[in-house]
N, C-alpha and C positions, 0 to 999 in steps of 0.2 A: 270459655270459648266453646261454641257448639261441635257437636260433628262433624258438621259440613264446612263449617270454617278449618278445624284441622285437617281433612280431607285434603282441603284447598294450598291447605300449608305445605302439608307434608308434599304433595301433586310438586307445587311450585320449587320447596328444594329440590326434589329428583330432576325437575326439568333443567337447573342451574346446573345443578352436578354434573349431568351427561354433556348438558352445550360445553362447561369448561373441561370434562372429560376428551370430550371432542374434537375441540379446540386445541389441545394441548395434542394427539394424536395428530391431527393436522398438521401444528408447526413439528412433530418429528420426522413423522414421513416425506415433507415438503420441503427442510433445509436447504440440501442439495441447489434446489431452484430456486430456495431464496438468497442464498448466500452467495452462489455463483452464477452471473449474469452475460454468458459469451458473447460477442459479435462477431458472425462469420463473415461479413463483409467488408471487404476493405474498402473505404471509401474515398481516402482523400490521401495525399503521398506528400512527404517533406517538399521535392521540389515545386509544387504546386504554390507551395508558401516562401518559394524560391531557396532553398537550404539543398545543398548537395546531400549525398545518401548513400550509402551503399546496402542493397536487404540479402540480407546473409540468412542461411541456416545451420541449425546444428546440432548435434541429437544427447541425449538425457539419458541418465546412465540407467535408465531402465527402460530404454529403447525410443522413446516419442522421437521427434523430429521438430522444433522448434522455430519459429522463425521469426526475425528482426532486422532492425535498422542500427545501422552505427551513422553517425551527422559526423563529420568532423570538420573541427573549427583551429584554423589557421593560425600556428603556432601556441596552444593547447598545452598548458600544465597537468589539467588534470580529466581523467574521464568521469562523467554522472552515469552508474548503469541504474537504470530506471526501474523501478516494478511497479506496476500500474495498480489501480484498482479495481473491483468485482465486476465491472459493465463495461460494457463495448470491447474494443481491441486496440493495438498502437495507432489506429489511423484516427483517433480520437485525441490522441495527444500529440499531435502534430505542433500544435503552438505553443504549449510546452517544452517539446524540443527546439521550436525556432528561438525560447526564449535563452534558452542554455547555450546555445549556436551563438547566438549574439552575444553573450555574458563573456564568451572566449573559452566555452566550455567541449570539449569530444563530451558526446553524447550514445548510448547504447541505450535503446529500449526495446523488449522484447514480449511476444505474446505468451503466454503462461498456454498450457495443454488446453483444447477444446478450445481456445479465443483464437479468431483471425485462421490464419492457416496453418494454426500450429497442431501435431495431431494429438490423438488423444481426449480423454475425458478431466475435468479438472477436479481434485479433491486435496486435502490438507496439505499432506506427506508430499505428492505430487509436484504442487506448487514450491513447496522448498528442492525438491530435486532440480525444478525449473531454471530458478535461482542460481543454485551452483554452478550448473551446467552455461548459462549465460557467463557467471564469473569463468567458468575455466574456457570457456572461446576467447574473453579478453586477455586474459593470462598464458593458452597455451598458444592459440591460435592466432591471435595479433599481437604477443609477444609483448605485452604491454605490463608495467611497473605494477605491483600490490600496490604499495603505499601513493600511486598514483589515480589510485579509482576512489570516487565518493560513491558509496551506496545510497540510494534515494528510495522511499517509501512513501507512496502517497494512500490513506484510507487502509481498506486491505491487505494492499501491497509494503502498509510499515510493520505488518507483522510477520511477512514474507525477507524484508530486507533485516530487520532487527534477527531473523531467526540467520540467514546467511552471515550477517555482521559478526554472529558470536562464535563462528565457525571457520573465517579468514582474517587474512591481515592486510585489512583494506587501509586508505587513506582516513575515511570519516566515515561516521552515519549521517543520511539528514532522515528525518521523520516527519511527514506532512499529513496532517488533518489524519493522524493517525488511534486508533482506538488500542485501549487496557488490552481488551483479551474479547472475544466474540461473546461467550456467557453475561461479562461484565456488560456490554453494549445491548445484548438483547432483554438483561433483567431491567435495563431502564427504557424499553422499549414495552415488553409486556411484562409489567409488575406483579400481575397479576396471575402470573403460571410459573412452575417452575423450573424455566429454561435451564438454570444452569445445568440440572440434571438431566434435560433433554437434549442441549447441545450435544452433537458428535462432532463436530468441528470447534477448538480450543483460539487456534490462534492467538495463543498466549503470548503479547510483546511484552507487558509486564513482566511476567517470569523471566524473560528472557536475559530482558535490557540491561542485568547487573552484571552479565559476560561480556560484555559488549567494552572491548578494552581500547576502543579506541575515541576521538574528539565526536562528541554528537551534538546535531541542534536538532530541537525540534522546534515547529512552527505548527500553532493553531487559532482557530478564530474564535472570539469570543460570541459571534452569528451563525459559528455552525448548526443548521439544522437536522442534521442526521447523526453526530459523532460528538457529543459536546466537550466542552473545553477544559473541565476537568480531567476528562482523558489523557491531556497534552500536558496540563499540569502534573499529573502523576507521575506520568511518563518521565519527565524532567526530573521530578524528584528523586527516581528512581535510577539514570542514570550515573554514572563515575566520569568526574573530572579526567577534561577539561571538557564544559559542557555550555552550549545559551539555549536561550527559549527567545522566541519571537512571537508577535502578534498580528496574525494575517488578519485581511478584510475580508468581507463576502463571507456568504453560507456554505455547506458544503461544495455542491456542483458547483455554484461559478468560480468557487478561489482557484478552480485550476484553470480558470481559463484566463484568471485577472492579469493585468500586464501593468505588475506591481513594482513598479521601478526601488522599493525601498526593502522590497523581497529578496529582490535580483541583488542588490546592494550590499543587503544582510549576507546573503550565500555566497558571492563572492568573497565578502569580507572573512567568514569565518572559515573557506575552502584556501584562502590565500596564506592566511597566518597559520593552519594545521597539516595542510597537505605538499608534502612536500612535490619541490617542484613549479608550483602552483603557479607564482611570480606576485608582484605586487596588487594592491588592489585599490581599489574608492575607499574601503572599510564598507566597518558593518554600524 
């Protein structure tokens, strides 16, 4: 090989090196923005979608101030409190709680710190204070049954509800289109760096989910296109009896919009037979 050909070699690795240098700098400094997606805008309100409401707030034991919606539905076993996922705010999941409303479900969904109008900046630790502080309004504040709430995680928010799950003594877990842990999501996202070392954010459900002492389903799709479905299998396998796995439609973003009558079916069924309270069901 001449001179100038190794010149050219050597030139082109240093150029690799610095862009993946660079690159890997980028996704450190940038996390933050990419993992957490706020929406300050409220846009659209349960009654719009004709579902009564009451928006409540409530502050976090490290001061934020929090704000949400409770739906309640007419003669009610059990309550779903919600944790949403990384984008927008609760005015996004409005038809997800109408779907729970109609199911015969009391519904709580609330804005995690910096989303909607809750105050605050949003990071790891944070979001699980969020969490609790939602469980202790339903518990101190509306006076309502432990073994009467289902905790629900959908995306981001199953490793915000899995990390609460393992800390109370709720009625169930459900876990929806939920991922392992953030490293584990990001290393199959860029293969090619090494996130795990550059995550600062864990959101480790895996770790978590073998505390978790109570009935769990998780539900994922085999079309999810951001979180894949071995996620949802692990997850499952990972859980403690008494435990189901389901199999949602749709990719990521639309399965929470889907109005999955054998979804609503499935969570009734498994919230009926574990929760107490609950009353009878269609099944799952």
């Amino acid at each position: 090989m001449s001179g100038a050909l190794i010149h050219v070699f050597w030139a082109a690795i240093r150029i690799a090196l610095l862009s993946w240098l660079g690159l890997a700098i980028v996704l450190f400094l940038r996390q933050r923005g990419m993992v957490f997606h706020p929406g300050p805008a409220i846009g659209f309100l349960p009654s719009q979608a004709g579902i009564p409401f009451e928006d409540v707030s409530f502050g976090t034991r490290d001061g934020e101030k929090l704000n949400g919606w409770f739906v309640p539905a007419p003669g009610a076993g059990a309550t779903v409190l919600m944790c949403h996922g990384n984008g927008g705010n609760i005015s996004d999941r409005v038809w997800a709680l109408k779907r729970l409303h109609d199911a015969g479900f009391n519904a709580f969904i609330f804005d995690y710190r910096g989303y909607g109008r809750s105050t605050g900046r949003p990071n790891e630790a944070g979001l699980y204070l969020d969490a609790r502080a939602a469980w202790d309004y339903l518990v101190a504040e509306r006076g309502l049954p432990q073994a009467g709430i289902v905790i629900h995680g959908r995306s981001l928010g199953g490793a915000v509800a899995c990390e609460l799950a393992s800390n109370v003594n709720a009625g169930a877990l459900v876990l929806e289109a939920a991922f392992t842990s953030l490293p584990d999501l990001a290393a199959g996202i860029y293969p090619y760096l090494p996130v795990r070392a550059l995550c600062r954010f864990r959101f480790n459900t895996l770790g978590r989910i073998a505390r978790v002492r109570v009935p769990v389903l998780v539900a994922h799709s085999r079309d999810d296109d951001l979180i894949p479905f071995r996620h949802g299998e692990r997850l499952y396998q990972a859980a403690n009896a008494p435990k189901s796995f389901f199999v949602l439609r749709g990719d990521h973003n639309s399965g929470e919009a889907m109005d999955d009558s054998a979804w609503i079916d499935c969570l009734r069924g498994f919230i009926a037979r574990h929760v107490t309270g609950a009353g009878p069901s269609a099944g799952e």
